[in-house]
C-alpha positions in Angstrom: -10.4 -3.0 29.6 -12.6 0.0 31.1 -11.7 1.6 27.5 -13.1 -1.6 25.7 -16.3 -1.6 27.3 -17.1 2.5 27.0 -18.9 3.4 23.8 -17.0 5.5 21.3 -18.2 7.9 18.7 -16.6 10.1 15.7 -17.1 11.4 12.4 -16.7 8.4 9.5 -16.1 10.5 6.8 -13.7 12.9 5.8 -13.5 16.4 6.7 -14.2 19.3 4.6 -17.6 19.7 2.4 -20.1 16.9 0.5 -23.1 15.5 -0.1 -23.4 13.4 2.9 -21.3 13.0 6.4 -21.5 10.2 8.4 -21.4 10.1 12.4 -20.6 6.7 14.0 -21.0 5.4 17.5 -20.2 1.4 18.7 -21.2 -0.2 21.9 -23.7 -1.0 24.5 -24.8 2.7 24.3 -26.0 2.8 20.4 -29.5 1.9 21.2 -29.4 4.6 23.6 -27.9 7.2 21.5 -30.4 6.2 18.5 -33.3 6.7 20.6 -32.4 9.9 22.3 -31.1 11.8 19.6 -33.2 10.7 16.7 -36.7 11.1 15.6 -38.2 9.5 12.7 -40.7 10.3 10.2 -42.6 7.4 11.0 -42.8 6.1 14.6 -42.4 1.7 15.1 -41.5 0.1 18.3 -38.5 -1.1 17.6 -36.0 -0.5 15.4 -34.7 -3.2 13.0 -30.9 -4.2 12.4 -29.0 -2.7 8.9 -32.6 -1.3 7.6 -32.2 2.6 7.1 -34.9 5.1 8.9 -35.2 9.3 7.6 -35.9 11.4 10.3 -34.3 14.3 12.2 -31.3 14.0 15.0 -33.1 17.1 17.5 -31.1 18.4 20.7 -32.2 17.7 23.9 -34.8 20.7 24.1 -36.4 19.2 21.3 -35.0 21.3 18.3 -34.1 20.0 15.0 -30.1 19.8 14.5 -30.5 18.1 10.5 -32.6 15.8 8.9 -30.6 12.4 8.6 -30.7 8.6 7.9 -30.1 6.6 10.7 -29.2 2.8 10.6 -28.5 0.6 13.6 -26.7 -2.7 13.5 -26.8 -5.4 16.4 -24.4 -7.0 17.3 -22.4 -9.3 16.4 -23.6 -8.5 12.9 -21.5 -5.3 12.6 -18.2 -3.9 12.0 -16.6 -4.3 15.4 -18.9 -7.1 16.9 -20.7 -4.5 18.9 -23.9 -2.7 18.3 -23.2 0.2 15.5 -25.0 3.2 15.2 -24.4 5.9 11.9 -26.3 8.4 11.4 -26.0 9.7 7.4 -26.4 13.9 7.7 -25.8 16.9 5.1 -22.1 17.2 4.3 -19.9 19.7 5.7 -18.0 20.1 9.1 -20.9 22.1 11.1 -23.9 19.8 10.3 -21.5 16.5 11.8 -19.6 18.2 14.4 -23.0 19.3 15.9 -24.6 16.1 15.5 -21.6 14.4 17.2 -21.6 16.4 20.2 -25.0 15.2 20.6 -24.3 11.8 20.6 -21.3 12.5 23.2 -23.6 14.4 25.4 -25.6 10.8 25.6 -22.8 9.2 26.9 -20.5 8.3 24.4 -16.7 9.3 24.3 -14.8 10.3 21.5 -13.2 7.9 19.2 -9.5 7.6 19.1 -7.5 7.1 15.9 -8.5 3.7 14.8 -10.5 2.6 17.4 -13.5 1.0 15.2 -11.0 -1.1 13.5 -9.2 -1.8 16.5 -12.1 -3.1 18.3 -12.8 -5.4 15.5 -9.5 -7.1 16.0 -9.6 -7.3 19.7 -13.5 -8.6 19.3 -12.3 -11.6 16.7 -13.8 -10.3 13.3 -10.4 -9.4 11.4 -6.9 -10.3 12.6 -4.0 -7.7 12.5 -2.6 -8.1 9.2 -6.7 -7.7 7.7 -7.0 -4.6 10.3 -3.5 -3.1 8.8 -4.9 -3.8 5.1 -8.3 -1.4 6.4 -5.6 1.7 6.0 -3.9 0.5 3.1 -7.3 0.1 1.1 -8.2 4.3 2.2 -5.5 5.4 1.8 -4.1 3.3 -1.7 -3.0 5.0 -4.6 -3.9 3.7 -7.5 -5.7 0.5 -9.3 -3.1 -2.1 -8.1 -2.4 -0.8 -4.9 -6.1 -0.5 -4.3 -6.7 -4.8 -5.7 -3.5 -5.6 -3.2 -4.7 -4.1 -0.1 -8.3 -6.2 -1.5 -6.6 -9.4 -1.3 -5.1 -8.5 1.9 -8.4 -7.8 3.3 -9.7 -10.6 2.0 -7.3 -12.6 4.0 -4.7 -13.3 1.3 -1.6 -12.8 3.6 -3.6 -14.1 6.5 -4.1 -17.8 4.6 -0.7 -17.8 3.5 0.6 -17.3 6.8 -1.6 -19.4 8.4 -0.9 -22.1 6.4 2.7 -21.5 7.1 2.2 -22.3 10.6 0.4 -25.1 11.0 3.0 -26.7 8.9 5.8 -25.3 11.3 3.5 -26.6 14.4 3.5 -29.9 12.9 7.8 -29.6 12.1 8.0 -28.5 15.9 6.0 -31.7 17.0 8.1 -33.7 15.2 11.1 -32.1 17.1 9.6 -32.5 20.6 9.2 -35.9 19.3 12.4 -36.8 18.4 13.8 -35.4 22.0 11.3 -36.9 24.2 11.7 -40.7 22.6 15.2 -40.9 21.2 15.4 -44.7 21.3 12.5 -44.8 19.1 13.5 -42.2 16.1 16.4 -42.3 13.7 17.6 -38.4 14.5 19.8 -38.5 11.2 16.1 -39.5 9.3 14.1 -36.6 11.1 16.9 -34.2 10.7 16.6 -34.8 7.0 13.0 -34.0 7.2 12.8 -31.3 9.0 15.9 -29.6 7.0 13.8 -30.2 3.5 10.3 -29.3 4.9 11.8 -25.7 6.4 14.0 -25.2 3.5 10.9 -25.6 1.4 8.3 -22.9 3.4 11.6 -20.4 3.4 11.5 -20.6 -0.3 8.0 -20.1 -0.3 8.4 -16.8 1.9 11.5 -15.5 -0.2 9.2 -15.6 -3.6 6.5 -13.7 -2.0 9.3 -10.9 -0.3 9.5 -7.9 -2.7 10.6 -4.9 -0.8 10.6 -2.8 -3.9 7.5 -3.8 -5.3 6.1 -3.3 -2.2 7.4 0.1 -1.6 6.1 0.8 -5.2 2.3 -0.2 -4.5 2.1 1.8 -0.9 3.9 4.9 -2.0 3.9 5.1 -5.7 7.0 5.0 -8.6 9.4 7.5 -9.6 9.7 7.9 -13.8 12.2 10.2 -14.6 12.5 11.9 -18.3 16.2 12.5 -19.6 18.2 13.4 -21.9 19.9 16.4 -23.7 18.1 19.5 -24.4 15.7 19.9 -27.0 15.4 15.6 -27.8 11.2 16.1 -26.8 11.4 15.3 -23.2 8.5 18.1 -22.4 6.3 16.6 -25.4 6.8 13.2 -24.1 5.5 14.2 -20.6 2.9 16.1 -22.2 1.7 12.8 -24.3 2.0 10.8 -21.1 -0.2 12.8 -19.1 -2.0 13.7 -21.8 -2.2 17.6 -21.5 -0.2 20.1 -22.0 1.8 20.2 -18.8 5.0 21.0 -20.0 6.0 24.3 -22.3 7.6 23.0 -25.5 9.6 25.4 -27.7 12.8 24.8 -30.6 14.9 26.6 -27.8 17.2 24.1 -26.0 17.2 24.9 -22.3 13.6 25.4 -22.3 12.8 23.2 -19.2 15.4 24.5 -16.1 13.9 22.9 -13.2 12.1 19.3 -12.3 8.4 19.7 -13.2 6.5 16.7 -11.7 3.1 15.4 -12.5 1.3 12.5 -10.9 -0.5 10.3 -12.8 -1.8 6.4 -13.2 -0.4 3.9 -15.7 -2.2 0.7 -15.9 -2.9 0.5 -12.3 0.6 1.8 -10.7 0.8 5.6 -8.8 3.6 6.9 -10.9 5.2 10.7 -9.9 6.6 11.4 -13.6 9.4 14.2 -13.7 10.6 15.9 -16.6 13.9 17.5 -16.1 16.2 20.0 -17.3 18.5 18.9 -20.6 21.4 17.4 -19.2 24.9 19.1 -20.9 28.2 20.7 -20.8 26.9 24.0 -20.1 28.4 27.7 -18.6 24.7 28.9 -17.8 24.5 29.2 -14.0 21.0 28.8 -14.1 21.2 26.1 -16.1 23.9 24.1 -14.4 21.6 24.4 -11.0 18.8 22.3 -13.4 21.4 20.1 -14.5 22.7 19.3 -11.2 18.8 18.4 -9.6 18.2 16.5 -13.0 20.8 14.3 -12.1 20.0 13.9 -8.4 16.4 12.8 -9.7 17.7 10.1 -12.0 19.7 8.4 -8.9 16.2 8.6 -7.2 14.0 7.1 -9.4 12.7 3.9 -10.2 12.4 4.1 -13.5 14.7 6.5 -16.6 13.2 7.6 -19.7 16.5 8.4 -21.3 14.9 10.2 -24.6 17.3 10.1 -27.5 16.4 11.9 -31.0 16.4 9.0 -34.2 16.1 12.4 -36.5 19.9 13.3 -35.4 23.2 11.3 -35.1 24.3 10.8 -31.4 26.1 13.9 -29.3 28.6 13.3 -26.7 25.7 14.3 -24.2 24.0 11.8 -25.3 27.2 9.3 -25.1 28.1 10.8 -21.7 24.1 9.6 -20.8 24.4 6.3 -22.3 26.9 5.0 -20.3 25.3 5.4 -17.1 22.2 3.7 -18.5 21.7 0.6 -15.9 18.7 -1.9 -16.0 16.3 1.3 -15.1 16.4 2.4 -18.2 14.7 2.5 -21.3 15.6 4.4 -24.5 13.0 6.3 -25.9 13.6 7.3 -29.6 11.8 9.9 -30.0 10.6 12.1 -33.5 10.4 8.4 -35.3 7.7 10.3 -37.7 11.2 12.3 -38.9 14.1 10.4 -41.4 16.4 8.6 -39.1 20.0 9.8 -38.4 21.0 8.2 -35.5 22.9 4.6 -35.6 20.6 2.2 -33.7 23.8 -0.4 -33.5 26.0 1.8 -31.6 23.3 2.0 -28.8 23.7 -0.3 -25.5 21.3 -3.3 -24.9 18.8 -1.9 -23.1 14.7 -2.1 -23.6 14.0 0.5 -26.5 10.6 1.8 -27.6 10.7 3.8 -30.8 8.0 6.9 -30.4 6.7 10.2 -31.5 5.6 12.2 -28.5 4.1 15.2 -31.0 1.9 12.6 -32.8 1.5 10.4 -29.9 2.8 7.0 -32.1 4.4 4.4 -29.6 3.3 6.1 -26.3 1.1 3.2 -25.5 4.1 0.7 -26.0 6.5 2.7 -23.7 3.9 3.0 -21.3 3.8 -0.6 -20.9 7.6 -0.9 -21.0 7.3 0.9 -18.0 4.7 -1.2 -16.1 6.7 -4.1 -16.6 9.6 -2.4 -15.1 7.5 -1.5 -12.3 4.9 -4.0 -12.0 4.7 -6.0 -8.9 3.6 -9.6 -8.5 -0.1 -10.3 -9.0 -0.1 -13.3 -6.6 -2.3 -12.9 -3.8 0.2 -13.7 -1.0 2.1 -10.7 -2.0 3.6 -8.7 1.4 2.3 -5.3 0.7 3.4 -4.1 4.6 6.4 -2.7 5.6 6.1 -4.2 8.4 4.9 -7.7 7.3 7.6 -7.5 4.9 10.2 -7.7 7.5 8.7 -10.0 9.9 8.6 -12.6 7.3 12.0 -12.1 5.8 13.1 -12.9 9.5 11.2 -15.6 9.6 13.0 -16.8 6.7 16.1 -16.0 8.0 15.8 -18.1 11.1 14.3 -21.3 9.1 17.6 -20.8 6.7 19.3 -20.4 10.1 18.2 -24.1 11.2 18.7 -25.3 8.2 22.3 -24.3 7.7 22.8 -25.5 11.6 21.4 -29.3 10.4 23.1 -29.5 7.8 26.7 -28.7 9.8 25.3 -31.6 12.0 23.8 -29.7 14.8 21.3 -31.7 17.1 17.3 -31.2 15.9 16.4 -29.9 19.2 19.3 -27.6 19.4 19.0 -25.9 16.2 15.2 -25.8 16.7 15.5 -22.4 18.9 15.4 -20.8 15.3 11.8 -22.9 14.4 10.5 -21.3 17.7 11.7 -17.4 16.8 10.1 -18.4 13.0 6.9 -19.2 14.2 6.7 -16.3 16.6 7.8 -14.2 14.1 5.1 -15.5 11.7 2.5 -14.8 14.7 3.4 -11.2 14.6 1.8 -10.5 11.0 -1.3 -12.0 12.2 -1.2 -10.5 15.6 -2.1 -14.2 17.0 0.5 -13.1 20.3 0.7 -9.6 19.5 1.9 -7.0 22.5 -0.5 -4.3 23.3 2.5 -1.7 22.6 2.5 -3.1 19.1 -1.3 -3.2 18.5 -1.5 0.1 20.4 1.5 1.6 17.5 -0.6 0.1 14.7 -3.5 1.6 15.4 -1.6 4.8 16.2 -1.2 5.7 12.6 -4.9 5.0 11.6 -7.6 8.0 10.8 -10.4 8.7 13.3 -13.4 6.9 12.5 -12.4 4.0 11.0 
């Protein structure tokens, strides 16, 4: 508590050099800070909430440290339901640091990591699984990672969950009910409600679980190009990423090692990989590219097993085909040549006919891929690890009562698994949260946000 009421300060923005940095101090010390440090360009007797004033922060002899915009905001109208202060300087690590150890010589201390955000959770303004989506949003890679963590922020997990408890509150009533006035309640009728209302909210939490997609939006998707030497697999990068990335010669073996680019396709993070042309080879440089080329394509997400239509299959490409699972899709590449190759002897798997020198069908396979990748656009989506697996336990106890009502179990004996649901669903929300598990959360955030 003695940390909750001391006024913190640190930078807002990230190191390095720009046009502008931004120092930010909350607590009962902002007004303080604002009026010792800074001196504006035109002098009023107060200063207003959220309106911006130029003038210059000056030490305490009086000397100017950098001409700034400063910008106080009262609480509870701020960011962590305490007064605010920033003040907007030059970019670059001398012109904040110095401005910061100004405002700490006034009496603030310095932030730790998270803190801001932190505060606004323990002050009321966001709960934990709105806090969490704070660092998802900085650091999301991507379009759709950056509209999940959005929805998340704008309390799309938070309503879902809610909603989930209140409906579990009112189940739990119902059980207390049934134990405290037997006489009065048919057990075998509320049995048979409870069992379909919980078996209806664990379907609703088992449609929104998608560990994959999920892993997909926070971290990004591995594409992996394949296929025998000299098919176009370094073209094809070079057409997906739409430079010349890749060398591409008539030599097969061109390509001996991964080469990895990271790029965006419609919305996802995607780390593409072209690799060395997979054969029956007695190169030992070229076996050391074969064997990584195969550890990639256990590893990724997504195979762009690149086969040539201008030429009739080759046991490498036979000896490919036949590991092709649902993560791949056959790319039939050099379609502006004659075609040689026997469409009918290939397996039934998505296909996208291309031409990565003229570019022809690139936009098609590049939303083959998105809908092998693309996650669920619903708004309840769990984007957090750790949401992710507090709800599918949450699941797994309501499945856990219902299995045990179903085998005939008494409603207030299998209700131990309602209780553990509900506290389970708490958790996301940090409703009961421990201060060990807010304290880890906000572990992992930046300083100054």
């Amino acid at each position: 508590m003695r940390r909750q009421r001391a006024t913190i300060a640190a930078v807002a923005t990230a190191q390095g050099e720009g046009g502008i940095a931004i120092v930010r101090a909350s607590g009962k010390l902002a007004r303080h800070i604002l009026r010792s440090v800074f001196r504006p360009s035109i002098v009023e007797a107060e200063y207003e909430s959220h309106r911006m004033y130029h003038g210059h922060v000056v030490s305490e002899s009086g000397e100017i440290v950098d001409e700034v915009m400063a910008v106080i905001m009262i609480a509870p109208n701020s960011y962590t339901r305490e007064d605010v202060l920033e003040l907007h300087c030059h970019g670059g690590t001398a012109c904040s640091a110095a401005i910061l150890n100004r405002v700490l010589q006034c009496g603030a201390q310095m932030a730790e990591p998270g803190e801001f955000t932190k505060r606004a959770f323990l002050n009321g303004r966001i709960d934990l699984s709105r806090a969490e989506a704070v660092m998802q949003l900085i650091g999301a890679r991507g379009e759709a990672a950056r509209r999940a963590s959005l929805r998340q922020l704008g309390g799309g997990v938070s309503s879902f969950v809610d909603d989930l408890s209140k409906r579990l509150t009112d189940v739990l009533s119902t059980v207390e009910a049934a134990a405290d006035f037997p006489e009065e309640m048919d057990e075998p009728l509320v049995a048979g409600a409870v069992c379909e209302a919980i078996s209806e909210m664990a379907a609703e939490i088992e449609e929104k679980l998608d560990p994959r997609a999920a892993r997909i939006l926070r971290e990004g998707a591995s594409v992996v190009i394949a296929g025998r030497p000299n098919v176009g697999k370094s073209s094809l990068l070079n057409a997906l990423v739409r430079h010349e990335r890749a060398i591409v010669t008539d030599i097969p073996g061109t390509t001996r090692d991964v080469l990895t680019e990271r790029v965006e396709i419609d919305g996802l993070y995607v780390e593409l990989s072209d690799t060395a042309g997979i054969r029956e080879t007695g190169d030992k440089i070229e076996i050391l590219g074969v064997r990584r080329a195969r550890g990639a394509l256990t590893r990724s997400d997504v195979v762009l097993l690149v086969l040539d239509l201008s030429e009739p299959l080759t046991e490498d490409d036979r000896a490919l085909l036949r590991d092709a699972d649902e993560r791949y899709i056959l790319c039939l590449n050099k379609a502006d040549l004659p075609a040689k190759l026997g469409e009918s002897s290939l397996p039934n798997r998505e296909r996208v006919k291309l031409s990565a020198k003229s570019g022809a069908g690139v936009r098609q396979l590049t939303a083959a891929i998105h809908k092998k990748l693309g996650p669920s656009g619903e708004e309840g989506l769990f984007t957090a690890k750790r949401h992710i697996e507090l709800a599918k336990g949450a699941a797994d106890h309501l499945r856990a009562c219902e299995r045990a009502l179903k085998d005939g179990i008494a409603v207030d004996q299998a209700a131990d698994d309602l209780w553990l649901a509900e506290k389970l669903l708490s958790d996301i929300t940090g409703r009961n949260a421990t201060e060990d598990v807010i304290d880890a959360i906000f572990r992992n955030f930046c300083v100054g946000k």
